[in-house]
C-alpha positions, 0 to 999 in steps of 0.5 A: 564344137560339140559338149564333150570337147567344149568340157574337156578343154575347159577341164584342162584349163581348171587342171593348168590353173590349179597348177600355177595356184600351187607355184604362186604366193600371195596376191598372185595365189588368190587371184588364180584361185579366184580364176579357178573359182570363177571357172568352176562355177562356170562349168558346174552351172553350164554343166547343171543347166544344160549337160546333165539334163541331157544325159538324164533324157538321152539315157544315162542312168539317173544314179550317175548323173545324181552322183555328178551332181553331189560331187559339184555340191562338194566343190561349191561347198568347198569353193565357199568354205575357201572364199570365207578364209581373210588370207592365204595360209597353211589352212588355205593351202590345205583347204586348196589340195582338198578342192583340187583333189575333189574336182580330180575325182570329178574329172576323172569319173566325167573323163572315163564314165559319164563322157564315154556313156553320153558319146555313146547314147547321143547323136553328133548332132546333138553333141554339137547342138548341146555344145552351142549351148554350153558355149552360149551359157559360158559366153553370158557367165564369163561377162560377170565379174567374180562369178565366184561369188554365186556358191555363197549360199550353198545350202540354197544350191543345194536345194535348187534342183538341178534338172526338171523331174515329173510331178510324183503321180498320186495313188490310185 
């Protein structure tokens, strides 16, 4: 499967999960929270480790990528305000639309920009090498129990830098 497939897909099950949170009520909400929670931290770290990196050197402008990975850090910024609530409310609910309606955005802009962009600049071969990796990376997360748990500490998520950059050159 190549990466744009692998992402689109796993779009679609984020979008159907959020779908059956909003129709759900306690323990069954917070468990299919806890599924989309797990689900976007997967995709956003197979995103970051492996997908972005090669749009950034296969000659996706730098900004778009950069913006990309901003909007991942308001998903996890909200997933771990959600995580910090005791239970499922109207505060939750409403913190729940906020999330869904970030990851939307992120979606769509993926969907319509970035994708097309990449498609364009990279090769089927390296569509498809890229998408063994991604899934490789999905198969090792998906083994770890609540996943989730890894956007407790935002601020040190941010600080991680997301893809490798030169060295500044010093001044002559």
């Amino acid at each position: 499967m190549n990466a744009i497939d692998l992402l689109l897909a796993q779009h679609r099950e984020i979008e159907n999960l959020f779908g059956q949170c909003k129709k759900a009520s306690g323990e069954d909400k917070l468990e299919l929270f806890h599924a989309i929670a797990d689900l976007l931290v997967l995709h956003t770290s197979i995103e970051e480790e492996h997908f972005y990196p090669a749009a950034a050197t296969g000659g996706i402008p730098e900004a778009q990528v950069r913006e990309a990975l901003e909007e991942h850090l308001l998903v996890k910024r909200s997933l771990a305000d959600l995580l910090a609530q005791d239970a499922v409310d109207a505060e939750f609910d409403a913190k729940l639309q906020v999330l869904e309606e970030l990851v939307a955005h992120h979606v769509k802009e993926e969907e319509d920009e970035l994708f097309p962009a990449v498609e364009s600049k990279l090769s089927k071969t390296r569509l498809r090498e890229l998408g063994a990796a991604l899934e490789s990376m999905t198969t090792e997360l998906e083994e770890e129990e609540a996943l989730y748990e890894r956007v407790q500490d935002v601020d040190e998520l941010a600080r991680a830098a997301p893809f490798s950059q030169e060295e500044p050159r010093p001044r002559s």
